[in-house]
Legacy VTK file of the C-alpha trace (Angstrom):
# vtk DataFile Version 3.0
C-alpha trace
ASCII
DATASET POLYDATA
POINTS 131 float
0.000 0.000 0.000
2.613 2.295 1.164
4.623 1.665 -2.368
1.610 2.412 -4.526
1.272 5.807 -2.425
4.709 7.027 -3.243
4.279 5.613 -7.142
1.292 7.666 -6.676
3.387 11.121 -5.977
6.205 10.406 -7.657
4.107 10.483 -11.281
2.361 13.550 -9.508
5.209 15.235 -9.214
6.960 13.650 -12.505
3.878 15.006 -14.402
3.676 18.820 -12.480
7.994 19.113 -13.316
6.803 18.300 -17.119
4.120 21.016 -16.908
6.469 23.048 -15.337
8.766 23.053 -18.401
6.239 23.296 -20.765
5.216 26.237 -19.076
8.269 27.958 -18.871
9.455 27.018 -22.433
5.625 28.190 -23.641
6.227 31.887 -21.813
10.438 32.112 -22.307
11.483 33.336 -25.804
14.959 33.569 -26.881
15.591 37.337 -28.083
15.612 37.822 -31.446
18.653 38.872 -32.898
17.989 38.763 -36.670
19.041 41.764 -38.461
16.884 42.654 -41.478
18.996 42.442 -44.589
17.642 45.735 -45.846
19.614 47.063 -42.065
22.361 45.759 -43.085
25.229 47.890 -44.156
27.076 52.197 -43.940
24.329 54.556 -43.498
25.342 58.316 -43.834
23.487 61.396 -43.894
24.135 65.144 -45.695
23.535 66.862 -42.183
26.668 68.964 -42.387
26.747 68.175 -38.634
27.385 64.613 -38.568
29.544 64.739 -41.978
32.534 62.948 -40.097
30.186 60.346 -38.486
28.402 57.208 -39.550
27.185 53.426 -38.429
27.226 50.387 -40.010
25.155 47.804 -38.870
26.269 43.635 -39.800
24.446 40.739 -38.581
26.293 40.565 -35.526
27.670 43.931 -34.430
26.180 47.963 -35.091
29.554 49.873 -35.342
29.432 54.095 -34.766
32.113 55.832 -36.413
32.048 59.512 -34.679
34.150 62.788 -35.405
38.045 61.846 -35.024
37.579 58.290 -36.176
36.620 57.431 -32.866
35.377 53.700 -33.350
32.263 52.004 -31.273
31.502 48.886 -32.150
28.551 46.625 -30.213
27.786 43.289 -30.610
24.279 42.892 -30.814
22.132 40.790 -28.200
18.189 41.186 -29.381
16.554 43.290 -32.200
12.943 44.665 -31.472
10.830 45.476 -34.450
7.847 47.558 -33.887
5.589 48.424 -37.213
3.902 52.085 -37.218
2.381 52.827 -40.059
4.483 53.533 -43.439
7.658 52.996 -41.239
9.167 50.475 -38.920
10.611 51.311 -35.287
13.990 49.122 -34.426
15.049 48.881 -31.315
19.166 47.018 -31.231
20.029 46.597 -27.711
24.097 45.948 -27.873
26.705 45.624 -25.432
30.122 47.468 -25.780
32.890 46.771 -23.204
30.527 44.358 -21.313
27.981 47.992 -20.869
24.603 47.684 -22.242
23.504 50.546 -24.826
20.405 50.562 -26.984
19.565 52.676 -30.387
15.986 53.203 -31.755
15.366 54.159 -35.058
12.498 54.689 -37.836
13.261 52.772 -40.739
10.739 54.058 -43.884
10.787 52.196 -46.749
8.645 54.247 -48.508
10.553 57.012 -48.788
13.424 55.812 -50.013
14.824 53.654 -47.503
15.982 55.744 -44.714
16.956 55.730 -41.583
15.516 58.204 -38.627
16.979 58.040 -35.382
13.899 58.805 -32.794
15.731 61.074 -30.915
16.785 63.192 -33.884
14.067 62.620 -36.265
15.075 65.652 -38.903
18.313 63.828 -39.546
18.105 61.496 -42.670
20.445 59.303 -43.290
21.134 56.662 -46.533
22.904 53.180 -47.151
25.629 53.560 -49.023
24.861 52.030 -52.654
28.193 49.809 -52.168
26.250 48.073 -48.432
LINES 1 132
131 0 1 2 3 4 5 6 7 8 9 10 11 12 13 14 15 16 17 18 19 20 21 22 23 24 25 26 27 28 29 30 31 32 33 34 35 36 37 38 39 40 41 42 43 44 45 46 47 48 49 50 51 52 53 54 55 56 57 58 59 60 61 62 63 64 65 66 67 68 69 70 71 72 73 74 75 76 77 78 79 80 81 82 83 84 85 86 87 88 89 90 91 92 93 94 95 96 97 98 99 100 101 102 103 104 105 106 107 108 109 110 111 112 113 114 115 116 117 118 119 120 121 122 123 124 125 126 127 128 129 130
């Protein structure tokens, strides 16, 4: 009797650690970290104040070049992609020197494929035709 109680609880708790994972696998996703291919290469922009600058963004790393040739490169850890209207909002979160940073941008496709950060939205900038 006593043996059939703890078969009993053992597939009790055999089945609950099986829901358990389920569960958890069901809720958990991994972070996405696919970068569009249309992302993928130089943008620059004709702002006269960023005319030393640009980023180039690979399928593992978004690199800022900034005034001096100052280098930052990041390797990328999830991509969020948020669709509003006409346009796209990306969100890369990155980590550079084990720090995390995180860039959001408007990508619009219809006109012409730019690039919009969302924190200086008058600034267009281009892929090179060579990315």
């Amino acid at each position: 009797m006593e043996t059939t109680k703890n078969m009993k609880r053992t597939i009790w708790a055999g089945a609950a650690a099986i829901v358990l994972i389920l569960l958890v696998a069901w809720v958990w996703r991994a972070p996405n970290k696919q970068i569009p291919k249309e992302l993928v290469g130089e943008w620059h922009t004709t702002d006269p104040n960023y005319a030393d600058r640009s980023f180039e963004i690979d399928p593992a790393c978004i690199t800022f070049t900034t005034g001096g040739g100052t280098v930052s490169t990041g390797f990328i850890k999830e991509v969020k992609e948020v669709p509003e209207g006409s346009r796209t909002l990306y969100t890369i979160s990155y980590v550079v020197d084990d720090a995390p940073n995180e860039v959001s941008f408007y990508y619009d496709a219809n006109k012409g494929k730019i690039i919009r950060f969302k924190n200086q939205e008058k600034t267009v900038w281009k892929k090179d035709q060579a990315s």
